[in-house]
C-alpha positions, 0 to 999 in steps of 0.5 A: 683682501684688505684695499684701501683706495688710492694705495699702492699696496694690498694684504691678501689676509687668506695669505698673511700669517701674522709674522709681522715682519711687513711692520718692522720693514715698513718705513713709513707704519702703513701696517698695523696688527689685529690682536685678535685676528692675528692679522696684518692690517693698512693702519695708514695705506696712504703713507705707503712710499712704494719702497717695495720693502714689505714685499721682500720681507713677506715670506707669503706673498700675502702683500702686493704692490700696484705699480700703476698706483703712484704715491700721493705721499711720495714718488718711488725712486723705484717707479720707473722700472720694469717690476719683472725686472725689479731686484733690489741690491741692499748695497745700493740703497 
């Protein structure tokens, strides 16, 4: 499991299989990629926004989001939510 402190959000590394699509969802670049592990890793975990955009696009589940963790970059429109009830319409976005 791949943490960094302060950050909303985790990589499961047993679980990541390196598609990089948590890359091309993520707005702000928290994720970078190791070319030699294949791997997903936080380049910039600090950035993280709780758009909750990585989880949708992760076909593993190898990302998780800490709901208790608030952004110090910015506040999630989404933190005031149920997470269990979270679904996320790209038509409102």
């Amino acid at each position: 499991m791949t943490e960094a402190v302060n950050s909303p959000v985790s990589i499961n590394l047993d679980l990541c299989e390196g598609c990089r699509k948590c890359l091309n969802a993520c707005p702000t670049d928290v994720f970078g990629f190791n070319e030699k592990t294949q791997k997903a890793y936080l380049a910039y975990p600090s950035d993280c926004s709780v758009c909750f955009l990585c989880i949708g696009d992760c076909p593993t589940g190898a990302i998780k989001v800490d709901f208790a963790i608030t952004s110090v970059r910015k506040h999630s429109a989404y933190a005031e939510y149920d997470p269990d009830q979270l679904v996320l319409d790209p038509s409102t976005l």
